[in-house]
Structures are given as C-alpha cells and as structure tokens.
Backbone of each chain as ProteinMPNN parsed JSONL, in Angstrom:
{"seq_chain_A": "XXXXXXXXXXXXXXXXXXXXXXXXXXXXXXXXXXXXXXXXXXXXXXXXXXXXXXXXXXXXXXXXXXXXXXXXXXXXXXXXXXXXXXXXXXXXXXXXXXXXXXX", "coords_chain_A": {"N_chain_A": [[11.358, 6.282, -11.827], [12.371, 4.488, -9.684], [14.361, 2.652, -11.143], [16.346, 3.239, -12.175], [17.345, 4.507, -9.261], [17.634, 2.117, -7.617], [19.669, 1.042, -9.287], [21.518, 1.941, -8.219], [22.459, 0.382, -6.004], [23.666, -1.261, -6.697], [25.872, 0.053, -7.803], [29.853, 0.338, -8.703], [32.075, -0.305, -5.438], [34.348, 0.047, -5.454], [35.576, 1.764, -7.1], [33.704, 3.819, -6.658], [34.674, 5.665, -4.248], [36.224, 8.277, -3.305], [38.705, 8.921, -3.533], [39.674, 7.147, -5.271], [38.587, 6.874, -7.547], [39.262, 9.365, -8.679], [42.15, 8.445, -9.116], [41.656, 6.64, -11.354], [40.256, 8.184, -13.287], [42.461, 9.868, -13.883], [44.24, 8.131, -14.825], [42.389, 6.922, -16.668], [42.429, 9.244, -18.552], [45.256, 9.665, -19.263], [46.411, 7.385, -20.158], [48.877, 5.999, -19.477], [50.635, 6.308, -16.189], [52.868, 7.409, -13.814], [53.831, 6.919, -10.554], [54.57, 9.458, -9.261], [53.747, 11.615, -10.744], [51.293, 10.774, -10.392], [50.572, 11.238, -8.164], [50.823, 13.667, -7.706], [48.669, 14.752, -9.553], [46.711, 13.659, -8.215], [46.415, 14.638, -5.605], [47.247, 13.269, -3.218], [48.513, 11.951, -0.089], [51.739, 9.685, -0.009], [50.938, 7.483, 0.81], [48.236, 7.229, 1.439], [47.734, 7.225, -1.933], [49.407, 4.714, -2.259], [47.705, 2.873, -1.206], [45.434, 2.76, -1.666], [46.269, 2.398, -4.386], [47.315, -0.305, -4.039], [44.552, -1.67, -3.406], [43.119, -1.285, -5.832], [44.619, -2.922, -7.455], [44.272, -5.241, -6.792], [41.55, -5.511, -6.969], [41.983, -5.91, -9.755], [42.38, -3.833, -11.444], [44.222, -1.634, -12.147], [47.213, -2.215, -13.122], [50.202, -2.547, -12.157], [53.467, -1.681, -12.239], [56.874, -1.936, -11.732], [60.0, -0.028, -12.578], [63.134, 0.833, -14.307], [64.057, 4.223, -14.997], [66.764, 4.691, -16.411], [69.218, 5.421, -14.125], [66.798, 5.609, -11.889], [64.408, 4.554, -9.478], [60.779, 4.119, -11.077], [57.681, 3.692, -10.155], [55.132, 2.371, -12.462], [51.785, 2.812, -13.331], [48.667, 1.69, -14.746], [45.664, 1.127, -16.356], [43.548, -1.432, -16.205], [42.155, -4.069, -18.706], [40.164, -4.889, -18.046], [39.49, -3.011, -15.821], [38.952, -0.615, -17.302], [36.808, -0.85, -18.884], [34.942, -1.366, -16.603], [35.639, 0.486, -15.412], [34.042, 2.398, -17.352], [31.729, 1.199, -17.594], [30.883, 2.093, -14.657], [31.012, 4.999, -14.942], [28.98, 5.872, -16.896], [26.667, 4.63, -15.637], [26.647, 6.553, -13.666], [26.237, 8.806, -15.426], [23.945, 8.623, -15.505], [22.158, 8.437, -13.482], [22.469, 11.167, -13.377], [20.955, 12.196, -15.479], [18.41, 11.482, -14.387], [18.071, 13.274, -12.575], [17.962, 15.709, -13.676], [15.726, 15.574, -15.086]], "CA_chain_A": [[12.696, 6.557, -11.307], [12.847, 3.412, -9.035], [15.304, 1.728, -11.654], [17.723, 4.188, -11.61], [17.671, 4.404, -8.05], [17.681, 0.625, -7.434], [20.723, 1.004, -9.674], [22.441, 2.452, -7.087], [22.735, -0.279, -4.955], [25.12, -1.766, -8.057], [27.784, 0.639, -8.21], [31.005, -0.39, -8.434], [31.907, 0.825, -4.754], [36.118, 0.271, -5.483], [35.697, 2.888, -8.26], [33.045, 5.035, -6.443], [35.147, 5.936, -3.084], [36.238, 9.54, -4.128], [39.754, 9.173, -4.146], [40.174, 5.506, -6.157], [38.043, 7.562, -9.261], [40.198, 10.229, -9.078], [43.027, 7.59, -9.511], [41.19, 5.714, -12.685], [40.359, 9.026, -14.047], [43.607, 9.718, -14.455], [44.232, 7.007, -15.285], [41.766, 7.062, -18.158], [42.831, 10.133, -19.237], [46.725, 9.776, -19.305], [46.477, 5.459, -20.479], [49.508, 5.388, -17.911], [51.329, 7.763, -15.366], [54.044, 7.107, -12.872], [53.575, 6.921, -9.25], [54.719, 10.443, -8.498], [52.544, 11.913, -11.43], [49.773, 10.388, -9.762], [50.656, 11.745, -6.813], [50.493, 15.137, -7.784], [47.596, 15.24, -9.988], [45.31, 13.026, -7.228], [46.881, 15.842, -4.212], [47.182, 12.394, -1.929], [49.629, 11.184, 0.239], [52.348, 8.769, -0.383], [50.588, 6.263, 2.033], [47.172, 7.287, 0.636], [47.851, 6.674, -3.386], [49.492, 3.201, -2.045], [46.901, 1.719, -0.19], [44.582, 2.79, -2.975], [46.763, 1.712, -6.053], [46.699, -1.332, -3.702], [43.001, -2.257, -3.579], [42.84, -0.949, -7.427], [45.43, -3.815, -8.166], [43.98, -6.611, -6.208], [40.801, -5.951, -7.539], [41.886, -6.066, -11.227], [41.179, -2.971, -12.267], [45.294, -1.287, -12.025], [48.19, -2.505, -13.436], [51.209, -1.912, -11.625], [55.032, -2.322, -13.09], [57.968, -1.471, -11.331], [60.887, -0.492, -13.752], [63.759, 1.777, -13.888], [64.254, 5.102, -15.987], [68.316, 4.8, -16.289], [69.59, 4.81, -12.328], [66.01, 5.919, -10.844], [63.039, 3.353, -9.857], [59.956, 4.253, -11.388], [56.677, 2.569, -10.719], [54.532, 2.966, -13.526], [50.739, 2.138, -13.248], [47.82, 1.479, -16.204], [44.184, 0.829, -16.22], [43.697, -3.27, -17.318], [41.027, -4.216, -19.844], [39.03, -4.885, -16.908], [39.364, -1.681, -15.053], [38.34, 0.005, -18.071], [35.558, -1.645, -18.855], [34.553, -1.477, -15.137], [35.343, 2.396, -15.434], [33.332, 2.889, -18.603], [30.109, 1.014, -16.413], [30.753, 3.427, -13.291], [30.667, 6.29, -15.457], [27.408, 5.347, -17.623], [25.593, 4.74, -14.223], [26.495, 7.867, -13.16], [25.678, 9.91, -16.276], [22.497, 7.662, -15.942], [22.055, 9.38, -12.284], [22.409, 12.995, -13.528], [19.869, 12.523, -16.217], [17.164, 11.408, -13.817], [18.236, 14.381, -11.522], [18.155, 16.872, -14.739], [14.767, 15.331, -16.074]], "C_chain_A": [[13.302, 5.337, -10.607], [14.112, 2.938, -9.467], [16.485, 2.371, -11.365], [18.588, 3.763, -10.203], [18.346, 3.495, -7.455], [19.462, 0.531, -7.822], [21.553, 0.953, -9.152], [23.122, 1.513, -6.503], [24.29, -1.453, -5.366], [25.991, -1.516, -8.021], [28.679, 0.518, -7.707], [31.633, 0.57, -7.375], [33.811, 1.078, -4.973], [36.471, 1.382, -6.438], [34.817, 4.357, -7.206], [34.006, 5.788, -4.943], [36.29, 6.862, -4.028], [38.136, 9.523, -4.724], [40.5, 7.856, -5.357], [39.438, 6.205, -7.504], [38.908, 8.433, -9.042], [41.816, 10.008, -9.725], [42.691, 6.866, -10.873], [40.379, 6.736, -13.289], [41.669, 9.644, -14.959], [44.439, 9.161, -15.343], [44.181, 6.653, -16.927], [42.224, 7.822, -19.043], [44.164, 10.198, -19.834], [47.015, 8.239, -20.122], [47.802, 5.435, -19.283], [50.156, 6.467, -17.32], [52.091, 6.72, -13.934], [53.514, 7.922, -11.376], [53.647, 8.499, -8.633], [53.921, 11.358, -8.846], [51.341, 11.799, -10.967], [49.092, 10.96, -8.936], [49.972, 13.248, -6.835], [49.243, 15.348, -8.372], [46.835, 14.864, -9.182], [45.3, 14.143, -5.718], [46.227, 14.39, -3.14], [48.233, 12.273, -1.673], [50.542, 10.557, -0.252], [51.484, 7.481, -0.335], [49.244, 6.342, 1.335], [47.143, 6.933, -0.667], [48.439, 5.199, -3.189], [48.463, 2.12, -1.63], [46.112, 1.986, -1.43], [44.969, 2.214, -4.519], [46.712, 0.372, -5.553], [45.503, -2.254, -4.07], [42.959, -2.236, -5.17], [43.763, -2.581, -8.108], [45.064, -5.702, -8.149], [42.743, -7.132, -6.779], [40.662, -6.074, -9.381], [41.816, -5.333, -11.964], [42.514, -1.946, -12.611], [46.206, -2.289, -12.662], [49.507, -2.103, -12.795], [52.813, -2.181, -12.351], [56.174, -1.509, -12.503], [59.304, -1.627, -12.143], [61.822, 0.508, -13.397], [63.933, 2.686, -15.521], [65.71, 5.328, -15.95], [68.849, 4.447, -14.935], [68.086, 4.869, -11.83], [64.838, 4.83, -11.499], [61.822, 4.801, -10.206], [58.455, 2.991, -11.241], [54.939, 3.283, -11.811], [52.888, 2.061, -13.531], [49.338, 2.456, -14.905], [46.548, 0.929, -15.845], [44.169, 0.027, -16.828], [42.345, -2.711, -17.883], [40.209, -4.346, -19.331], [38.322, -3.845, -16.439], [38.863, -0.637, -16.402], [36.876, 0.241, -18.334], [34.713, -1.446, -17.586], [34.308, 0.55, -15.143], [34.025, 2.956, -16.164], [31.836, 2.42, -17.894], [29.718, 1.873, -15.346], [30.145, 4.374, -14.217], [29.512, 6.403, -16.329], [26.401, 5.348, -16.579], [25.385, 5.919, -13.922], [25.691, 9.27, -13.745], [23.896, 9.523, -16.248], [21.525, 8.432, -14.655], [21.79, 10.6, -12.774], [21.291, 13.157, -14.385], [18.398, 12.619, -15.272], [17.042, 12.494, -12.95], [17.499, 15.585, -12.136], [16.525, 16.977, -15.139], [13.149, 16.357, -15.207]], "O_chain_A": [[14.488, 5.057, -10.781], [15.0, 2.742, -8.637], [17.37, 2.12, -10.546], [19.646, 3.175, -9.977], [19.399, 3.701, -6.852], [20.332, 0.131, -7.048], [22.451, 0.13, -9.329], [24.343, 1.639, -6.4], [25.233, -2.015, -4.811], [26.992, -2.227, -8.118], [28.775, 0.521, -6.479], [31.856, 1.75, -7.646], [34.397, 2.119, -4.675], [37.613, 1.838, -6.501], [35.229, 5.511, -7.097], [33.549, 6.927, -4.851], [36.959, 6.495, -4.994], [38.644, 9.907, -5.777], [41.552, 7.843, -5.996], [39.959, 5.895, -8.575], [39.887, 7.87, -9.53], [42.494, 10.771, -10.414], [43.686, 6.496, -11.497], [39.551, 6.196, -14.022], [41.817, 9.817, -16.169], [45.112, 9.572, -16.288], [44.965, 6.361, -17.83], [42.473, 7.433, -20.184], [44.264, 10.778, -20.916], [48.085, 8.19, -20.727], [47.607, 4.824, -18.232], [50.239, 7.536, -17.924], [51.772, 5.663, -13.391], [53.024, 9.035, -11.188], [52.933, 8.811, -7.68], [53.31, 12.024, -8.011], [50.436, 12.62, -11.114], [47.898, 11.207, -8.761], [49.019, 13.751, -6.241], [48.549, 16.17, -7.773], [45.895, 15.654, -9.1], [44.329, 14.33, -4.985], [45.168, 14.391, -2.512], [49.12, 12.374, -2.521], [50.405, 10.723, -1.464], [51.367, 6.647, -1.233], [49.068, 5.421, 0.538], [46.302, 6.04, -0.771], [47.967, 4.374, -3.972], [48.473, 0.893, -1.729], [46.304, 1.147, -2.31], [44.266, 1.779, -5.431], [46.153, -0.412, -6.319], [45.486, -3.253, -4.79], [42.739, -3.314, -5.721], [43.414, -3.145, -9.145], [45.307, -6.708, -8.815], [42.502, -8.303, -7.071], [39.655, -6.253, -10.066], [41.365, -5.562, -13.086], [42.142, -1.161, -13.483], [45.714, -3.417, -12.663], [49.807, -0.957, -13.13], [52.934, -3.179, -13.062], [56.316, -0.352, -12.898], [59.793, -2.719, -12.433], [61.615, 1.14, -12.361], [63.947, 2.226, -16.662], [65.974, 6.363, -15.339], [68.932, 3.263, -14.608], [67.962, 3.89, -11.095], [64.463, 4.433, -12.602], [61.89, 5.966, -9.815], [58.236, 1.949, -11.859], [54.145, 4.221, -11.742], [52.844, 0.844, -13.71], [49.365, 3.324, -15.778], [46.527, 0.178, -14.87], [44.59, 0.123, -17.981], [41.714, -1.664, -17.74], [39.159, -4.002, -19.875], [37.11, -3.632, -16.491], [38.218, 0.314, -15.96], [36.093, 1.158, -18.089], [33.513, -1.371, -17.848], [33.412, 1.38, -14.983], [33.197, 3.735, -15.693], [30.942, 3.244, -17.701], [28.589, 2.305, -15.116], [28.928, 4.544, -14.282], [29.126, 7.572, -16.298], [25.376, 6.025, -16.664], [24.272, 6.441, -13.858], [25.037, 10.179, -13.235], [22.955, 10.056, -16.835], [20.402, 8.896, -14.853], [20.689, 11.076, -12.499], [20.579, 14.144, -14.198], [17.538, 13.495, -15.363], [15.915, 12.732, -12.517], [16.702, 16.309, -11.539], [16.004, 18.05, -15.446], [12.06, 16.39, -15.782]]}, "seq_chain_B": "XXXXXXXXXXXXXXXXXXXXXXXXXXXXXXXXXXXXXXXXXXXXXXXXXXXXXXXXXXXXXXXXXXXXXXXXXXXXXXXXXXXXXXXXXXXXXXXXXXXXXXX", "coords_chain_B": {"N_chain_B": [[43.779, 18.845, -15.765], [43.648, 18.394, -13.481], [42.205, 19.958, -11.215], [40.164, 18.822, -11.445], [39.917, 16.467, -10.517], [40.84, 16.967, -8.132], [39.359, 18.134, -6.828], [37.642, 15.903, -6.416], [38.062, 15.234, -3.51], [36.695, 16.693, -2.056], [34.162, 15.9, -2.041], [31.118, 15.718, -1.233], [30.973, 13.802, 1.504], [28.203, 12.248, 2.786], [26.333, 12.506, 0.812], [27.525, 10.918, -1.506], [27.491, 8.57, -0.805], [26.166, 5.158, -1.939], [23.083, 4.528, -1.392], [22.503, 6.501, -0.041], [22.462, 8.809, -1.451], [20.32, 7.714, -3.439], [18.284, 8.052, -1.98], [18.13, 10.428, -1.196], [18.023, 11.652, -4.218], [15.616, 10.434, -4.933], [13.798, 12.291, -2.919], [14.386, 14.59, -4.057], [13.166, 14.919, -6.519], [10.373, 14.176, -5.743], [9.656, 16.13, -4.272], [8.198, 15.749, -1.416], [7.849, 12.738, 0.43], [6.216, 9.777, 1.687], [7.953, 7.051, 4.27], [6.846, 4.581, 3.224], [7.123, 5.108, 0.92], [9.219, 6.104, -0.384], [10.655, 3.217, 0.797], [9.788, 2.107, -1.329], [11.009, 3.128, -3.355], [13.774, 2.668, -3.477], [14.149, 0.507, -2.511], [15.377, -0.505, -0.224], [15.582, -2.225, 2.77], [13.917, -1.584, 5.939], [15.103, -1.211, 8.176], [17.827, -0.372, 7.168], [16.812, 2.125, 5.811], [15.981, 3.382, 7.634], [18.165, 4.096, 8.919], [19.526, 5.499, 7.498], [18.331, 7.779, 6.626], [18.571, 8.987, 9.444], [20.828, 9.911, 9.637], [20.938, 11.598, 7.201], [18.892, 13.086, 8.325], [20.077, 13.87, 10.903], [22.691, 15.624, 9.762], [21.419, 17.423, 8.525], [20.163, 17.626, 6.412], [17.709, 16.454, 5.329], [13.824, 16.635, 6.295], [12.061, 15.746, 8.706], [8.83, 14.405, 9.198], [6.447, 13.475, 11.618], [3.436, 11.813, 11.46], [-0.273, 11.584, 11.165], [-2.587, 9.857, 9.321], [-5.745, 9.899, 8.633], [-6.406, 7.247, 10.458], [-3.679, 6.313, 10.345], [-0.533, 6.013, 11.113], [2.185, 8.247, 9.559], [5.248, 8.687, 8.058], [6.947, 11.357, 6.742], [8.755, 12.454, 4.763], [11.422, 15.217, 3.353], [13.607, 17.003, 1.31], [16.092, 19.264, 3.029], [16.452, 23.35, 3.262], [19.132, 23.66, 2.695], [19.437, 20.918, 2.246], [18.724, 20.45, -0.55], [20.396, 22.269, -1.285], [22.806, 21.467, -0.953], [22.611, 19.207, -2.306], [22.606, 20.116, -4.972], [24.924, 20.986, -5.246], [26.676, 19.0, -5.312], [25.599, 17.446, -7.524], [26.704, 18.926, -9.671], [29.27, 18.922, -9.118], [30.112, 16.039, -9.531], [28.498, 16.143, -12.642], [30.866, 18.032, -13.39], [32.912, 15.968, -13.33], [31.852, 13.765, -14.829], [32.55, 15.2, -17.586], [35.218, 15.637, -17.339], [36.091, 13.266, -17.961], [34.822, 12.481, -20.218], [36.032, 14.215, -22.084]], "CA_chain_B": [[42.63, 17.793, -15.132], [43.989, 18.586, -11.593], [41.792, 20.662, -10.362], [38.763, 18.485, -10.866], [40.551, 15.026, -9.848], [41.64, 17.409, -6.374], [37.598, 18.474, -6.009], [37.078, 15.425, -5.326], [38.557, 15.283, -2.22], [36.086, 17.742, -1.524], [32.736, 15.487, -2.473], [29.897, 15.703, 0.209], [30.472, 11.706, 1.838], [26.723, 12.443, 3.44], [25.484, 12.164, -0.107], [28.178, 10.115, -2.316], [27.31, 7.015, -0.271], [25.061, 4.78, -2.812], [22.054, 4.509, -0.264], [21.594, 8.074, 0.833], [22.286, 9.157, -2.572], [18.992, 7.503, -4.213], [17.33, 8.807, -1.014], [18.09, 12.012, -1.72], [17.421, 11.662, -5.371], [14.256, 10.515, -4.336], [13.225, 13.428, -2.41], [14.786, 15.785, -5.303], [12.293, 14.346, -7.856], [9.085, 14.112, -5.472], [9.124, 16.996, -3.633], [8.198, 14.888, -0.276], [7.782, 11.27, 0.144], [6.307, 8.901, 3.364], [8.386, 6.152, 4.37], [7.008, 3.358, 2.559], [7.108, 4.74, -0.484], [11.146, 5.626, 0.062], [11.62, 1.886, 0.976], [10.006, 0.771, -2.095], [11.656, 3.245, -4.34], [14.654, 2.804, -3.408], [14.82, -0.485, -2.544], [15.796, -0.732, 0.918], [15.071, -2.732, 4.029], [13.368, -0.706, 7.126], [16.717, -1.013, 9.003], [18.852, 0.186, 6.813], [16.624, 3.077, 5.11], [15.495, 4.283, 8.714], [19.4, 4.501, 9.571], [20.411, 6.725, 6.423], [17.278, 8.86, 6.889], [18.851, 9.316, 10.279], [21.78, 10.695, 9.04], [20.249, 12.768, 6.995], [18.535, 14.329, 9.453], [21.397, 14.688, 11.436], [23.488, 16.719, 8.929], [20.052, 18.491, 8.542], [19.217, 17.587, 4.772], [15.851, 15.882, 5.201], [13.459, 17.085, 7.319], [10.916, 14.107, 8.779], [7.656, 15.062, 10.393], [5.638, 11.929, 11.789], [1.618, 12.39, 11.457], [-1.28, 10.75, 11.386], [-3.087, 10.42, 7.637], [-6.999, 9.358, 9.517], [-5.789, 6.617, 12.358], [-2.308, 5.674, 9.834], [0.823, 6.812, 11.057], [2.938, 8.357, 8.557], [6.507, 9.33, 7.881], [6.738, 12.27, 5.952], [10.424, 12.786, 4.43], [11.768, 16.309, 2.694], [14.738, 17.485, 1.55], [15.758, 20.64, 3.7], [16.729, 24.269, 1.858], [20.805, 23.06, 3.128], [19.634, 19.836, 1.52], [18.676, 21.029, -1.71], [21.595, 23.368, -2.0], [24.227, 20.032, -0.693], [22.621, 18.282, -3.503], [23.035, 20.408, -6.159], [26.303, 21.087, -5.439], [27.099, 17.55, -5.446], [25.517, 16.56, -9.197], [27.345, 20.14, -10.43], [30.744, 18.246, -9.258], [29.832, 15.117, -10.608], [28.501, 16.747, -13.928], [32.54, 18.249, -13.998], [33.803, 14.618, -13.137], [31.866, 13.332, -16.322], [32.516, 16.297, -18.501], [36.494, 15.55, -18.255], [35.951, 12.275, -18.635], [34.633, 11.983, -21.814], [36.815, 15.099, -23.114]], "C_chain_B": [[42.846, 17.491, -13.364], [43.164, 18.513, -10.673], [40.357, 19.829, -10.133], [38.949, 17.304, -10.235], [40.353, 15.849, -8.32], [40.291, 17.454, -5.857], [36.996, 17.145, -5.427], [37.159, 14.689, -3.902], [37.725, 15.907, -0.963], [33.954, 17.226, -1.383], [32.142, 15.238, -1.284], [29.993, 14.25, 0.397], [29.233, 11.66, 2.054], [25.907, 11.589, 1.927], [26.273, 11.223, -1.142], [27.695, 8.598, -1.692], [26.036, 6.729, -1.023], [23.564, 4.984, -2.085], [21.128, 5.999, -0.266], [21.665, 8.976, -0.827], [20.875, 9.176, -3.629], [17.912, 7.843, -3.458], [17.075, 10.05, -1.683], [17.838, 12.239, -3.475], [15.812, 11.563, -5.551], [13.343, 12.087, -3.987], [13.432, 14.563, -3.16], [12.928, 15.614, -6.097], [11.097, 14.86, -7.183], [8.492, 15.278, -4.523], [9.406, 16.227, -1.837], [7.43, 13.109, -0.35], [7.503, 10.529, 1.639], [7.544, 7.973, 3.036], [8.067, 5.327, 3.476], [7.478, 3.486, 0.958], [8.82, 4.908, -0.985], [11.679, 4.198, 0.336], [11.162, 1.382, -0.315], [10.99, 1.526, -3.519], [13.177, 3.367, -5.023], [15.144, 1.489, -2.635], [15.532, -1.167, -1.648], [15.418, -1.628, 1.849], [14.871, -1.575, 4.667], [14.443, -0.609, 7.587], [17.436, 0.079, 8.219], [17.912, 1.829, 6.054], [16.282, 4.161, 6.637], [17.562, 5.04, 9.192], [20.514, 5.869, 8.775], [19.361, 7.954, 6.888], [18.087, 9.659, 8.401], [20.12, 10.054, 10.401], [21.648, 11.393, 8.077], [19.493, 14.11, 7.296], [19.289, 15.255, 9.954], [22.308, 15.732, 10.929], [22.202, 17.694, 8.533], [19.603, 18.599, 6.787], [18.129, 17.125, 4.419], [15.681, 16.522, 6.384], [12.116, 15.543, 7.723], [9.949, 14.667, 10.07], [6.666, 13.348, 10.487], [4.068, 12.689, 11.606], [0.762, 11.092, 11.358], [-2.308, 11.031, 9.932], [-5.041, 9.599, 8.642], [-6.191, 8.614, 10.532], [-4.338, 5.838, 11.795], [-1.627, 6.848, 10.264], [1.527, 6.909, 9.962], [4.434, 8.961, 8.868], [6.703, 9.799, 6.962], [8.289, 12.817, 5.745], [10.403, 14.203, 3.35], [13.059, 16.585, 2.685], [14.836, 19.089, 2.512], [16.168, 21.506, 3.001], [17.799, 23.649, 1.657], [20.649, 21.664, 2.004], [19.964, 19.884, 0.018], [19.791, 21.54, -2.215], [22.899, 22.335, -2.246], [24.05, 19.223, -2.199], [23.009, 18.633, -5.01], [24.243, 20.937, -6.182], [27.029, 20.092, -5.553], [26.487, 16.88, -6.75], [26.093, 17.47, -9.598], [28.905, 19.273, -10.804], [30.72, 17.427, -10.036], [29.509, 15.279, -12.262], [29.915, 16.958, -14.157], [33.058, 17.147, -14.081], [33.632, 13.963, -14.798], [32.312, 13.981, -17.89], [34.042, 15.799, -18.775], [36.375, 14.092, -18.701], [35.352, 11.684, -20.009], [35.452, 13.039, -22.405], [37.659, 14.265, -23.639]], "O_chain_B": [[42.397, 16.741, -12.497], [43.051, 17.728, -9.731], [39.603, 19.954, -9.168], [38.146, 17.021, -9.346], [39.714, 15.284, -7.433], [39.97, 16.991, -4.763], [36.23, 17.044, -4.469], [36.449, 13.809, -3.415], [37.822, 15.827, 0.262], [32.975, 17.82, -0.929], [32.667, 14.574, -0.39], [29.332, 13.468, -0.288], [28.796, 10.754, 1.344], [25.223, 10.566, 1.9], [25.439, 10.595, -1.794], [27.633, 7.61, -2.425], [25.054, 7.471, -1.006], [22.967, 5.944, -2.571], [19.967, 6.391, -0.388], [20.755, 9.748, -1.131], [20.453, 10.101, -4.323], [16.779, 7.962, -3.925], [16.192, 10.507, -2.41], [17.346, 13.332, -3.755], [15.031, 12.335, -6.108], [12.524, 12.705, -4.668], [12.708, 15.54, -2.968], [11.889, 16.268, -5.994], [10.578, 15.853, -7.691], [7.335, 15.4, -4.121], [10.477, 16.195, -1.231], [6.645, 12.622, -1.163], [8.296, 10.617, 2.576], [8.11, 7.98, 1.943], [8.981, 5.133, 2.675], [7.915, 2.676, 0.141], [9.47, 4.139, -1.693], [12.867, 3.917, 0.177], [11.755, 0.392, -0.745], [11.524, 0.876, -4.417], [13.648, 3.758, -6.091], [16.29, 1.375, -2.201], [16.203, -2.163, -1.916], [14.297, -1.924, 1.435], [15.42, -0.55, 4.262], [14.916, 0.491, 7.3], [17.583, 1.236, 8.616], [18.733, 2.71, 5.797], [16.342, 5.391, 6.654], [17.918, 6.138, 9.618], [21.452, 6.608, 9.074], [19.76, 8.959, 7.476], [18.16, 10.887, 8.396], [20.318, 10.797, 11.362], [22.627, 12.138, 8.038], [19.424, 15.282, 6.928], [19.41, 16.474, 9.841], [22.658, 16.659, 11.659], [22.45, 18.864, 8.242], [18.924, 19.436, 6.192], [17.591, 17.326, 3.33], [16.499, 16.896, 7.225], [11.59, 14.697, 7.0], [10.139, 15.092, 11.21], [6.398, 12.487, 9.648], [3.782, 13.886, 11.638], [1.101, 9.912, 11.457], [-2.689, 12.143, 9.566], [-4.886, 8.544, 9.258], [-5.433, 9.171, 11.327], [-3.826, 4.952, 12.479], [-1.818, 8.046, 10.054], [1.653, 5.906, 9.259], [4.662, 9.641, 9.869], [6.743, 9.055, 5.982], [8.856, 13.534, 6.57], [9.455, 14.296, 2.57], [13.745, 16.507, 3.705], [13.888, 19.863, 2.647], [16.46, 21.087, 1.88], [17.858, 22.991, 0.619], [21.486, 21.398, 1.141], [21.003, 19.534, -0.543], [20.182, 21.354, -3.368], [23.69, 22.294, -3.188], [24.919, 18.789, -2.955], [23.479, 17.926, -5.901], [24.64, 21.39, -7.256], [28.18, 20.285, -5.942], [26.894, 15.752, -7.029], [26.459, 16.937, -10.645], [29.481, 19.031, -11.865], [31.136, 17.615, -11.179], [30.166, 14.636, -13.08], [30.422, 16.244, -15.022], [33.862, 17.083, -15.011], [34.494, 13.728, -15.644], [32.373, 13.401, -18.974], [34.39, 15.538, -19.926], [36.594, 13.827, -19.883], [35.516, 10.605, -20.579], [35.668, 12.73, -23.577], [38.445, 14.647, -24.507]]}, "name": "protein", "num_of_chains": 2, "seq": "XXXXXXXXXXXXXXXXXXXXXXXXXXXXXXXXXXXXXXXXXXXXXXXXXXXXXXXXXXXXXXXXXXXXXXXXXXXXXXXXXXXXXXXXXXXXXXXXXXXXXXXXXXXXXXXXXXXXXXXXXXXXXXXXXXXXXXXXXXXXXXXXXXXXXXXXXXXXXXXXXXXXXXXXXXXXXXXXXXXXXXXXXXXXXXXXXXXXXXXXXXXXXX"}
C-alpha cells in the first residue's frame, strides 16, 4: 500500500481544495461556462468563485475571457491544456486511492 | 451535476487533507498499526505524523493507546467506530465525484 499512500503527498493541492475541483469539474464537464453558471452550479459566493477562479488562473490551469453578449459583460472561463491534463492526473490518483481502499 | 459539485462543500476537511488521509487509509487497510510503522508507510516525519494523529484523535477517529511490547514502548493507532463510519462516508463521496466525472 505504501506507494499509494506516499502518493498522497503528490496531489495536486490547487485542484484538491474542495471547492477549486468542484470548479474544474465543471469545468470538465461543460468545456466552458460563464461566471454566473459557475456560480450556481459550484453554490459559492461571488467573492468565493473569484478568489478561486483567481488561483485556478495564476496557476495555469483556468482560462479566463472577459467578453460581451450584445450590451451585457460576460466573463467566460475554460479549462487550458494544462489544467486538463493536471485534472485528468488528480483524478487517476484519486481513483488510484479508492481502489486501494476497495481492495 | 449540481448536486454532487454542491456535496462537496460538505467533504470531511479532517480527512480530505493529503496527510491524514493516507493515515487513515492506513489504519482502514491494517486494522491497527504502531507508530513506526505509520511513519514509514506513509512517509512522514515524527513531527508532522505525531501532529495529524493528534487531530485525529481530537475529532475522535483514531484511537492511540501507548504500551509497552517487553521493555519497548509502543504506539498503538486505530481507527475509532466514528472513524470508520467518517471514512466511508468520505470515499462514497469521492466514488460520486469520480463517477460524474468520467460520465
């Protein structure tokens, strides 16, 4: 089991902090969604989904794009080639976790 | 995909933190476990594995009995029932987290 475990000490923690995966699930699931969308499906804050699409952006892993839909702003966010990639490793670890739990 | 993004709002921090996580995986797997063999299977320094253990305690999911194995002191780690039950309610979530994620 050690390896597994050990594993642990790996995981990506900007993805693992509960509400930044719930943001790059979304994410995943949708390829992009608009700030208010986000909002609602993550049930965070204003102030909370900012500071978090924040960090998500700084570390590479978000896309952000501020644009307009006719008169109204829209900011419209996307999971980079990075953050994917980065996702797709979180979530492999994890399933990698449940097996050793299961076994 | 709301409702499982919103759960995790709801994820036990005690056990999501990488650390106390492979602890407690640990103690899933082995039943009970001394100290040393928790620092090596998991990879810890003494500092830092005595300080999660200690918060473990505290929320009351390990239980830690000191003893004496002939004239060696031991530290004797267990999950508690609370533990057991925290934990498997916490890979159940996770299981849903991966489940939409690959849908």
């Amino acid at each position: 089991m050690s390896s597994e475990v050990q594993d642990l000490t790996r995981l990506d923690r900007v993805i693992h902090e509960p509400a930044r995966l719930g943001i790059m699930m979304v994410l995943h699931g949708a390829g992009e969604a608009d700030f208010l969308y986000l909002q609602r499906e993550c049930g965070l804050t204003q102030g909370n989904l900012s500071s978090h699409l924040a960090r998500l952006e700084e570390t590479g892993y978000v896309e952000i794009e501020k644009k307009f839909k006719g008169k109204f702003p829209m900011t419209v966010c996307r999971l980079s080639v990075k953050g994917k990639a980065a996702f797709d490793g979180y979530t492999e670890m994890l399933a990698a976790v449940l097996q050793v739990v299961r076994r």
